[in-house]
N, C-alpha and C positions, 0 to 999 in steps of 0.2 A: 504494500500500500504506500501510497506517494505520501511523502511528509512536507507541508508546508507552514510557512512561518508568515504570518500577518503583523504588519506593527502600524500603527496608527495610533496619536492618542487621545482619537474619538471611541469610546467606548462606540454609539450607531454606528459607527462604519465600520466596525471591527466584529461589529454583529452578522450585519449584513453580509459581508464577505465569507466570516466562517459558515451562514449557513451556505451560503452558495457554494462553495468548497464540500460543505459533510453532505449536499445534494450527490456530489460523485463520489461518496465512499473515501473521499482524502481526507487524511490525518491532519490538523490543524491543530496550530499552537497559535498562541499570539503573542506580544508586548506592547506595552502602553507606549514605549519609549527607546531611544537607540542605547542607553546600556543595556534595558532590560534581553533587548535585542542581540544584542553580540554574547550575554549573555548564553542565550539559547542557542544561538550558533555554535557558540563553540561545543556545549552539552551534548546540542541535540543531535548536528551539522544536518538541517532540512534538504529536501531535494529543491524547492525555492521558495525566497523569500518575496513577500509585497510587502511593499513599503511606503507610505505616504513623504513625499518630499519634503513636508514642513513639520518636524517635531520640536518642544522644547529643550531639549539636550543637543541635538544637533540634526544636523539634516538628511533627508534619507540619499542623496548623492555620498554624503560621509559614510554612511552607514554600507552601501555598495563599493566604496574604494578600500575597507575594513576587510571587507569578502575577497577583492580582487587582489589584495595582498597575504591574505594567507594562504599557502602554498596550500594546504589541506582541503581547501574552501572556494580555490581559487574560480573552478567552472561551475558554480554554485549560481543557477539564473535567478536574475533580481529585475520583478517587474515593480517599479515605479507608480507612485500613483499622486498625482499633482490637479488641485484646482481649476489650475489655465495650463495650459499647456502653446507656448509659444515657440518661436526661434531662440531666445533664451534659454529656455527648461528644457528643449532638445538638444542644445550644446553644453549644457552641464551633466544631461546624462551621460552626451554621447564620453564626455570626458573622464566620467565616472564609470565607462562604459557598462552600462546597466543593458540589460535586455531587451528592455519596451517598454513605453510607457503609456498608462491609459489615464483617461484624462475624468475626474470626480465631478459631477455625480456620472454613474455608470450602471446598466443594465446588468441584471445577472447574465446573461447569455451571450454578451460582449467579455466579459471579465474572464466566463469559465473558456470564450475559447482563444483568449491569452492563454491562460494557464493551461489549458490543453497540448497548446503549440510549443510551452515554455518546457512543459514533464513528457514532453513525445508522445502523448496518448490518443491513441486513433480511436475519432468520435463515434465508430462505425461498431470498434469491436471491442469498444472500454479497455484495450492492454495497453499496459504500461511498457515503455520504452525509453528511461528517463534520457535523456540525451541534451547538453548544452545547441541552442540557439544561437546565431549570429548573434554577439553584443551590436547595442544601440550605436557604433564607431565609425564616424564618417571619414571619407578615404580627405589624406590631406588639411585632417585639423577641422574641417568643415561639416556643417549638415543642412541640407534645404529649408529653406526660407517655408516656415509653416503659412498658410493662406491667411491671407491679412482679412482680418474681422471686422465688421461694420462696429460703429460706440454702443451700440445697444446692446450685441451680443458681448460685448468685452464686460460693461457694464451690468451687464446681467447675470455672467459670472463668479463677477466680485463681489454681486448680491447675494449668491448664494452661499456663501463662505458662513459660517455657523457664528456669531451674533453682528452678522450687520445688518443692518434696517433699512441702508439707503444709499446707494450708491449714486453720482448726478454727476455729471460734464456740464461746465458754466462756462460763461467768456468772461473775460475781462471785469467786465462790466455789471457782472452778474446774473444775467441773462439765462435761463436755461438752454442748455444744447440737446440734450436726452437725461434719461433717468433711468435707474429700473431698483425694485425691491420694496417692500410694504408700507411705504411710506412718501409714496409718489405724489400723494395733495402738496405734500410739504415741499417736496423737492424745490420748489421755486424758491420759497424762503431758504431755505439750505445753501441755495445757490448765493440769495443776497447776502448771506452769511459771511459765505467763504469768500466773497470779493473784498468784501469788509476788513474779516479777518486777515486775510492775506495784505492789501494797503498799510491796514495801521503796521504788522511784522514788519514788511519788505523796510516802511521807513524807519523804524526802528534800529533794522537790521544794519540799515545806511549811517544812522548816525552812530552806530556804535563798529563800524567799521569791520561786518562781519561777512560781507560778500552779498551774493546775491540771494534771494529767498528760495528756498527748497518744498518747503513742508512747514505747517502748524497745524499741533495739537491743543483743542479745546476741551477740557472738561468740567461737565455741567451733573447736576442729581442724575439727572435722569439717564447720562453715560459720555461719550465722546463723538466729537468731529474731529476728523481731518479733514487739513487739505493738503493740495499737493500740486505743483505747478506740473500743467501737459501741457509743456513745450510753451513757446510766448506768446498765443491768444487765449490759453484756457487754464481751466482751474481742474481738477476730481476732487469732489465733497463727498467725504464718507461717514456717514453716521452710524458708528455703534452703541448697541443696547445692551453689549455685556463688554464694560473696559474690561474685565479678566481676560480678552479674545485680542486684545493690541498688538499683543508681540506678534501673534502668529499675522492678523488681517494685515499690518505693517509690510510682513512680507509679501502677501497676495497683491497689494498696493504694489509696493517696489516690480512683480512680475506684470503687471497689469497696466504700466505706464507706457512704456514702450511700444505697443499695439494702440493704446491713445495717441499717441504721438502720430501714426501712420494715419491717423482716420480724423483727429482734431482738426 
């Protein structure tokens, strides 16, 4: 029986996944976390591991170069599992050379036939054939340009990231450009927020001689905004409803700007 290792540290997606995994008779383990993670690797040594790319200890690209360095462990497949999935996050896998990566939220029947293709398992005659996969390594340091997103689908991504409320592209000015995620009445004020807040920082920023403005964080009762400058006509205002979620949404932000930038 194939042995796999799930690490995320959403408990729901960690649910999800194992049941979809115990649907084919595979052995699952999981970890909350990347020690808990190497942990098990090294105990267990799984036939592959999934791994969500954003944990608090460290990231699941780390967590796949841990694997590809241990000589024991070395052809051990590591399917990825990442929010957004851009030209970014496919040049860190490929660097981390991880195996595949699939992109959250996901279908069971997308997921299992990764992991099918990843443990060699013919869907036809359920045998096992565990066998390493091409890693995700693009010839020449390089990997193709993933298809540039319109702002609603980038934005509607970073909506769904587990406590944001609102995710909004404004100009300058304030203005709404698009929006998406449960809290779209508001988006406009959100917007005239983040022009706000961003004016009074940037000159602040000036007079204290600290460059040009990047990002501000607001926090309020009721949780946090960001903003975050996309490129020089626009703003991304992101409202969270659980600041315990900052570190991680921070990073989905940082992935999520660069795909703004093509469509701003």
């Amino acid at each position: 029986m194939a042995k796999v290792l799930v690490v995320d540290d959403s408990v729901s997606v960690r649910t999800v996944v194992e049941r979809a995994l115990r649907s084919k008779r595979i052995d699952v383990l999981s970890a909350a976390s990347g020690t808990e993670a190497i942990a098990q690797i090294r105990s267990e040594e799984p036939d592959l591991v999934v791994c969500d790319v954003i944990m608090p200890d460290m990231e699941g690209y780390e967590l796949c170069e841990f694997v590809r360095r241990d000589p024991r462990l070395s052809a051990t497949p590591v399917l990825l599992m990442a929010g957004i999935v851009n030209g970014s996050v496919l040049a860190r896998a490929a660097r981390a050379c991880s195996n595949d990566v699939i992109r959250k939220p996901f279908a069971a029947d997308e997921l299992l036939r990764k992991v099918d293709g990843l443990l060699g398992i013919s869907s036809d005659s359920g045998e096992e054939s565990l066998r390493l996969t091409t890693p995700v390594v693009a010839e020449s340091g390089g990997v193709p340009d993933a298809p540039i997103e319109d702002a609603k689908s980038v934005l509607s991504r970073l909506a769904a990231v587990p406590g944001v409320a609102l995710a909004a592209l404004v100009d300058r000015e304030g203005f709404l450009i698009d929006s998406a995620g449960d809290m779209v009445l508001e988006a406009e004020a959100a917007g005239a927020l983040a022009a706000s807040l961003a004016e009074t920082s940037a000159a602040v920023g000036r007079e204290l001689v600290q460059g040009t403005l990047v990002g501000v964080i607001a926090e309020y009762d009721g949780g946090l905004i960001l903003v975050n400058m996309a490129g020089a006509g626009a703003m991304l205002a992101t409202v969270l409803c659980d600041p315990t979620s900052l570190g991680k949404v921070r990073c989905y932000v940082k992935m999520a700007l660069p795909d703004l930038l093509k469509v701003a």
